[in-house]
C-alpha positions in Angstrom: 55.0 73.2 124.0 57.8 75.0 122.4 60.1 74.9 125.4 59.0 71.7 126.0 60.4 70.4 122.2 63.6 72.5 123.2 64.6 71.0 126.4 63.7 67.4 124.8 66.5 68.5 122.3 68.6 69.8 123.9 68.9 67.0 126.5 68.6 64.1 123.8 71.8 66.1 121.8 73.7 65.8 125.7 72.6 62.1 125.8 73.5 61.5 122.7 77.2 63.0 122.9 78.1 61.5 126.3 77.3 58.0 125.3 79.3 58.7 121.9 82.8 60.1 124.0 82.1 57.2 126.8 81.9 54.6 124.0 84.6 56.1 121.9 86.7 58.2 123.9 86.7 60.4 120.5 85.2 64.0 121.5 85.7 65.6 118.0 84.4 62.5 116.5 81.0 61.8 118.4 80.1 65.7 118.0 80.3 66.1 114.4 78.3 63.0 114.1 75.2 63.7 116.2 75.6 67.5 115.0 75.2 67.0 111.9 72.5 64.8 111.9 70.7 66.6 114.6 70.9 70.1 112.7 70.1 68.2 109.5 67.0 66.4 111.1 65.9 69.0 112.8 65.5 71.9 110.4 64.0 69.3 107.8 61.1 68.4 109.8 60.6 72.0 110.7 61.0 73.0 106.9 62.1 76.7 107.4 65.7 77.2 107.4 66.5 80.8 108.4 64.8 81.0 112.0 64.9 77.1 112.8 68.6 77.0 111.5 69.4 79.8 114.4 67.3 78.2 117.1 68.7 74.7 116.6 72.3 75.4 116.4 71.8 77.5 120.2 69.8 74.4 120.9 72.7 71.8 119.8 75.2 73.5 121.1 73.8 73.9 124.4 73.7 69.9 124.6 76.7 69.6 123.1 78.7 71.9 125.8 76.7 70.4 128.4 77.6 67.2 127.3 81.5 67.8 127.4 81.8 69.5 130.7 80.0 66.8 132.2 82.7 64.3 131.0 85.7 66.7 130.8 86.2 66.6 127.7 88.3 68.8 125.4 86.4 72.2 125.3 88.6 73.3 122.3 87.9 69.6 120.8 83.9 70.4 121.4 84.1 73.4 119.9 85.5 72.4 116.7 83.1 69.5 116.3 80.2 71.5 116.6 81.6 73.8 114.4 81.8 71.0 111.8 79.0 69.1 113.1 76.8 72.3 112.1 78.4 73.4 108.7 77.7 69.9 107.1 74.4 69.2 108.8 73.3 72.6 107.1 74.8 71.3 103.6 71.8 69.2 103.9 69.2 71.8 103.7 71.4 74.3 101.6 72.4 76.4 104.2 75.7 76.1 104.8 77.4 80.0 104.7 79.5 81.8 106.5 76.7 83.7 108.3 75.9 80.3 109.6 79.4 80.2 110.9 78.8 83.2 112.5 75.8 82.3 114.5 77.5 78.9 115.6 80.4 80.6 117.1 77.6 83.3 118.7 76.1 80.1 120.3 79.4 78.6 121.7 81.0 81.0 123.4 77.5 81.9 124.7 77.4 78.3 126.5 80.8 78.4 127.4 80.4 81.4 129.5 77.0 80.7 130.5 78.7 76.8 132.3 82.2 78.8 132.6 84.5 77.2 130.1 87.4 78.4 128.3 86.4 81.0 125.9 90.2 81.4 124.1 90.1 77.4 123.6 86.7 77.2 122.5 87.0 80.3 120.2 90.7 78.6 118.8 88.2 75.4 117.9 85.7 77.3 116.6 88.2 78.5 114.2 89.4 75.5 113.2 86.2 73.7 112.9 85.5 76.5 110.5 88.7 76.4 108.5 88.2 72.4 108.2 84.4 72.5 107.5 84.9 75.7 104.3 87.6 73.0 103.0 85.0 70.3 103.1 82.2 72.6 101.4 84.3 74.5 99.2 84.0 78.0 101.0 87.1 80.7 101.0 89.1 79.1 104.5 90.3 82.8 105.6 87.1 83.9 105.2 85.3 81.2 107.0 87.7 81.9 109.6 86.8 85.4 110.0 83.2 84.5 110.3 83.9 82.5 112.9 86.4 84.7 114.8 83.6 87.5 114.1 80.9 85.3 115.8 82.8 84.1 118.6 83.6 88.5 118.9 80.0 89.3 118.7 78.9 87.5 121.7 81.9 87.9 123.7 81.5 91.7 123.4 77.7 90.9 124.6 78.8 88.8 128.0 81.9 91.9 129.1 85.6 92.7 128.8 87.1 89.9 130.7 85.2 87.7 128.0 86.3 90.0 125.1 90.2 89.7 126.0 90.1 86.6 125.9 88.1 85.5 122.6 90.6 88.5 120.9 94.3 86.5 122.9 92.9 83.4 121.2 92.5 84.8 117.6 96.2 86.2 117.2 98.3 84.8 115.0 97.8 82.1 112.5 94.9 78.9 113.0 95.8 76.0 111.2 97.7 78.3 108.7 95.1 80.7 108.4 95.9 83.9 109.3 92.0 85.3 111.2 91.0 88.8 110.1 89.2 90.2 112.0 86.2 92.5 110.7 85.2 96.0 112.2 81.3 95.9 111.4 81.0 92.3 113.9 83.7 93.9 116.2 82.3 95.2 119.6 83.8 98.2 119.7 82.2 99.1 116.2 79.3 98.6 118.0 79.6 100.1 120.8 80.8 103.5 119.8 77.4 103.1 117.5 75.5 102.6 120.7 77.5 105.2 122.6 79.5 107.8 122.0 82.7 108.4 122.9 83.5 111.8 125.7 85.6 112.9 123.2 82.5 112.7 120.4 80.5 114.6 122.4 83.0 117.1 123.7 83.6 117.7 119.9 80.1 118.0 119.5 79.4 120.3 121.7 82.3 122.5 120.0 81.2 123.0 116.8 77.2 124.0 118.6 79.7 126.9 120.7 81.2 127.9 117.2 78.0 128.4 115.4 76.2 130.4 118.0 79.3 132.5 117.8 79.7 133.0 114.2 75.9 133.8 114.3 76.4 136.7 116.4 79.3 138.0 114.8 77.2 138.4 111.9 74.5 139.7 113.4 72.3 136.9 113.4 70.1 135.8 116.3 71.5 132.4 118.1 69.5 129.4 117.8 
Protein backbone atom coordinates (compact mmCIF):
# COMPACT_ATOMS: atom_id res chain seq x y z
CA UNK A 1 0.00 0.00 0.00
CA UNK A 2 2.93 2.18 0.85
CA UNK A 3 4.58 1.86 -2.55
CA UNK A 4 1.54 1.94 -4.05
CA UNK A 5 0.81 5.85 -2.47
CA UNK A 6 4.46 6.52 -3.64
CA UNK A 7 4.37 5.72 -7.14
CA UNK A 8 0.75 7.53 -7.26
CA UNK A 9 2.93 10.61 -6.15
CA UNK A 10 5.45 10.45 -7.72
CA UNK A 11 3.72 10.09 -11.12
CA UNK A 12 0.87 12.72 -10.29
CA UNK A 13 4.10 15.31 -9.28
CA UNK A 14 5.55 14.25 -13.19
CA UNK A 15 1.98 14.84 -14.52
CA UNK A 16 1.64 17.72 -12.82
CA UNK A 17 5.05 19.40 -13.95
CA UNK A 18 4.87 18.47 -17.70
CA UNK A 19 1.51 19.91 -18.21
CA UNK A 20 2.72 23.18 -16.21
CA UNK A 21 6.17 23.58 -18.72
CA UNK A 22 3.88 22.48 -21.93
CA UNK A 23 1.34 25.17 -20.97
CA UNK A 24 3.88 27.71 -19.87
CA UNK A 25 7.04 27.01 -21.28
CA UNK A 26 8.30 28.31 -17.66
CA UNK A 27 10.40 25.26 -16.05
CA UNK A 28 11.49 27.19 -12.88
CA UNK A 29 8.02 28.50 -12.64
CA UNK A 30 5.74 25.30 -12.79
CA UNK A 31 8.23 23.47 -10.31
CA UNK A 32 8.20 25.73 -7.53
CA UNK A 33 4.54 25.79 -7.81
CA UNK A 34 3.48 22.14 -7.67
CA UNK A 35 6.57 21.67 -5.22
CA UNK A 36 5.53 23.56 -2.88
CA UNK A 37 2.18 22.65 -2.71
CA UNK A 38 2.90 19.04 -3.09
CA UNK A 39 5.48 19.02 -0.05
CA UNK A 40 3.10 21.22 1.79
CA UNK A 41 0.09 18.87 1.11
CA UNK A 42 1.69 16.00 1.57
CA UNK A 43 3.47 16.16 4.95
CA UNK A 44 0.11 17.87 6.36
CA UNK A 45 -2.05 15.02 5.78
CA UNK A 46 0.58 12.67 7.02
CA UNK A 47 1.07 14.94 10.13
CA UNK A 48 4.80 13.91 11.07
CA UNK A 49 7.31 16.14 9.59
CA UNK A 50 10.81 14.60 10.18
CA UNK A 51 10.37 11.15 8.35
CA UNK A 52 7.51 12.14 5.87
CA UNK A 53 9.47 15.49 5.09
CA UNK A 54 12.51 13.09 3.88
CA UNK A 55 10.44 10.62 2.00
CA UNK A 56 8.38 13.22 0.17
CA UNK A 57 11.09 15.51 -1.05
CA UNK A 58 12.90 11.93 -2.72
CA UNK A 59 9.35 11.34 -3.76
CA UNK A 60 8.93 15.02 -5.51
CA UNK A 61 11.95 15.18 -6.74
CA UNK A 62 11.80 12.01 -8.46
CA UNK A 63 8.63 13.31 -10.47
CA UNK A 64 10.03 16.44 -10.83
CA UNK A 65 13.37 15.15 -12.66
CA UNK A 66 11.33 12.73 -14.52
CA UNK A 67 9.21 15.24 -15.50
CA UNK A 68 12.04 17.59 -17.08
CA UNK A 69 13.95 14.97 -18.94
CA UNK A 70 10.96 13.84 -20.54
CA UNK A 71 10.40 17.39 -22.04
CA UNK A 72 14.08 18.59 -22.06
CA UNK A 73 13.88 20.99 -19.97
CA UNK A 74 16.59 22.95 -18.11
CA UNK A 75 18.12 20.46 -15.65
CA UNK A 76 19.91 23.42 -13.85
CA UNK A 77 16.35 25.32 -14.11
CA UNK A 78 14.71 21.96 -12.42
CA UNK A 79 16.97 21.86 -9.87
CA UNK A 80 16.59 25.27 -8.64
CA UNK A 81 12.78 25.05 -8.63
CA UNK A 82 12.73 22.16 -6.53
CA UNK A 83 15.04 23.61 -4.46
CA UNK A 84 12.66 26.43 -3.88
CA UNK A 85 9.64 24.49 -4.47
CA UNK A 86 10.74 22.42 -1.30
CA UNK A 87 12.03 25.20 1.13
CA UNK A 88 8.64 27.18 0.96
CA UNK A 89 6.41 24.17 0.90
CA UNK A 90 8.17 23.21 4.25
CA UNK A 91 7.58 26.86 5.62
CA UNK A 92 4.14 25.56 5.79
CA UNK A 93 4.67 22.94 8.32
CA UNK A 94 7.63 24.74 10.10
CA UNK A 95 10.29 22.92 8.67
CA UNK A 96 12.07 24.85 6.55
CA UNK A 97 16.15 24.51 7.73
CA UNK A 98 19.12 24.06 6.22
CA UNK A 99 19.12 20.35 7.01
CA UNK A 100 16.12 20.32 4.80
CA UNK A 101 18.36 21.86 2.19
CA UNK A 102 20.59 19.23 2.66
CA UNK A 103 18.39 16.31 2.07
CA UNK A 104 16.82 18.13 -1.14
CA UNK A 105 20.10 18.42 -2.75
CA UNK A 106 20.72 14.47 -1.43
CA UNK A 107 17.59 13.68 -3.44
CA UNK A 108 18.54 15.56 -6.69
CA UNK A 109 21.55 14.63 -7.59
CA UNK A 110 20.38 11.13 -6.57
CA UNK A 111 17.79 11.32 -9.63
CA UNK A 112 20.02 12.92 -11.77
CA UNK A 113 22.38 10.15 -11.83
CA UNK A 114 19.94 7.53 -11.34
CA UNK A 115 18.18 9.08 -15.26
CA UNK A 116 21.90 10.38 -16.20
CA UNK A 117 21.57 14.18 -16.04
CA UNK A 118 24.06 16.74 -15.44
CA UNK A 119 25.17 16.66 -12.00
CA UNK A 120 27.49 20.12 -12.13
CA UNK A 121 24.23 21.95 -13.55
CA UNK A 122 21.88 20.46 -11.27
CA UNK A 123 24.18 20.97 -8.22
CA UNK A 124 24.88 24.91 -9.57
CA UNK A 125 20.76 25.06 -9.34
CA UNK A 126 20.61 23.54 -6.36
CA UNK A 127 22.73 26.25 -5.08
CA UNK A 128 20.95 28.83 -6.28
CA UNK A 129 17.50 27.58 -5.42
CA UNK A 130 18.99 27.59 -2.03
CA UNK A 131 20.55 31.04 -1.98
CA UNK A 132 16.98 32.47 -3.35
CA UNK A 133 14.76 30.34 -1.06
CA UNK A 134 17.16 31.46 2.54
CA UNK A 135 16.46 35.14 1.04
CA UNK A 136 12.76 34.37 0.91
CA UNK A 137 12.70 32.74 4.59
CA UNK A 138 15.13 34.79 6.21
CA UNK A 139 18.00 32.08 6.59
CA UNK A 140 21.99 33.09 6.51
CA UNK A 141 22.34 32.82 2.18
CA UNK A 142 26.14 31.46 2.57
CA UNK A 143 25.07 29.12 4.79
CA UNK A 144 22.13 27.84 2.95
CA UNK A 145 24.46 27.49 0.27
CA UNK A 146 26.71 25.28 2.03
CA UNK A 147 23.92 23.09 2.98
CA UNK A 148 23.17 22.65 -0.27
CA UNK A 149 26.63 22.20 -1.80
CA UNK A 150 27.10 19.76 1.33
CA UNK A 151 23.92 17.65 0.20
CA UNK A 152 24.50 17.67 -3.29
CA UNK A 153 28.48 16.27 -1.90
CA UNK A 154 27.01 13.69 0.27
CA UNK A 155 25.28 11.81 -2.36
CA UNK A 156 27.65 12.29 -5.01
CA UNK A 157 30.38 10.83 -2.86
CA UNK A 158 27.65 7.79 -2.36
CA UNK A 159 27.13 7.18 -6.42
CA UNK A 160 31.53 7.34 -7.25
CA UNK A 161 34.33 9.65 -8.34
CA UNK A 162 33.32 10.53 -11.75
CA UNK A 163 30.12 11.87 -9.86
CA UNK A 164 32.12 13.56 -7.11
CA UNK A 165 34.35 15.71 -9.66
CA UNK A 166 31.85 16.90 -11.02
CA UNK A 167 29.29 18.13 -8.13
CA UNK A 168 32.92 19.65 -6.48
CA UNK A 169 33.86 21.62 -10.66
CA UNK A 170 30.35 23.02 -10.17
CA UNK A 171 30.72 24.48 -6.69
CA UNK A 172 33.91 26.63 -7.32
CA UNK A 173 33.80 30.00 -7.25
CA UNK A 174 30.99 32.25 -6.43
CA UNK A 175 26.85 31.35 -6.98
CA UNK A 176 24.85 34.15 -7.37
CA UNK A 177 27.46 36.09 -5.26
CA UNK A 178 27.81 33.65 -2.75
CA UNK A 179 30.89 32.36 -2.22
CA UNK A 180 29.93 28.06 -1.35
CA UNK A 181 31.94 26.74 1.61
CA UNK A 182 32.24 23.74 1.65
CA UNK A 183 32.06 21.70 5.08
CA UNK A 184 34.48 18.66 6.04
CA UNK A 185 31.95 16.66 8.38
CA UNK A 186 29.27 16.26 4.88
CA UNK A 187 32.52 15.97 2.69
CA UNK A 188 33.09 12.36 1.34
CA UNK A 189 36.38 12.10 2.04
CA UNK A 190 35.71 12.89 5.83
CA UNK A 191 33.78 10.09 5.51
CA UNK A 192 35.56 7.85 3.94
CA UNK A 193 38.83 7.96 5.78
CA UNK A 194 36.23 7.38 8.88
CA UNK A 195 35.11 4.28 7.05
CA UNK A 196 38.53 3.37 5.94
CA UNK A 197 41.78 4.06 6.66
CA UNK A 198 44.26 5.34 4.82
CA UNK A 199 47.82 2.72 3.98
CA UNK A 200 49.57 5.35 5.48
CA UNK A 201 47.22 5.12 8.83
CA UNK A 202 47.75 1.80 9.19
CA UNK A 203 51.46 1.67 8.23
CA UNK A 204 51.78 4.26 11.10
CA UNK A 205 49.81 2.05 13.18
CA UNK A 206 51.58 -0.76 12.84
CA UNK A 207 54.82 1.46 13.88
CA UNK A 208 54.07 2.55 16.96
CA UNK A 209 52.76 -1.68 17.93
CA UNK A 210 56.85 -2.45 16.60
CA UNK A 211 58.04 0.38 19.05
CA UNK A 212 56.23 -0.82 22.06
CA UNK A 213 57.13 -4.43 21.79
CA UNK A 214 60.61 -3.06 21.63
CA UNK A 215 60.80 -0.70 24.37
CA UNK A 216 59.12 -3.57 26.39
CA UNK A 217 62.03 -5.73 25.89
CA UNK A 218 64.60 -3.29 26.41
CA UNK A 219 63.28 -3.01 29.74
CA UNK A 220 62.80 -6.28 30.48
CA UNK A 221 59.30 -6.65 30.11
CA UNK A 222 57.58 -9.54 28.39
CA UNK A 223 55.95 -8.39 24.78
CA UNK A 224 52.32 -8.38 24.57
Amino acid sequence: MEDQKRVGLIESVKDSIVHAIEGTGDVTGALVNTVSRTVARTIEGLGGIATSLVHTTADVTQGAIQAVMGVGGDLGAAAKGIALGVLRGAKETGAANLETIAQTSESVIKTTARVSGDLGMATKGLVEGAIQGAKELGLDATEAASAAASGALRAAGQIGTTAGESVRNALTGTIDGVKVVLKEPFSSGAKSRTRAPSRRDREGERDEILQARTRRRASGQAPE
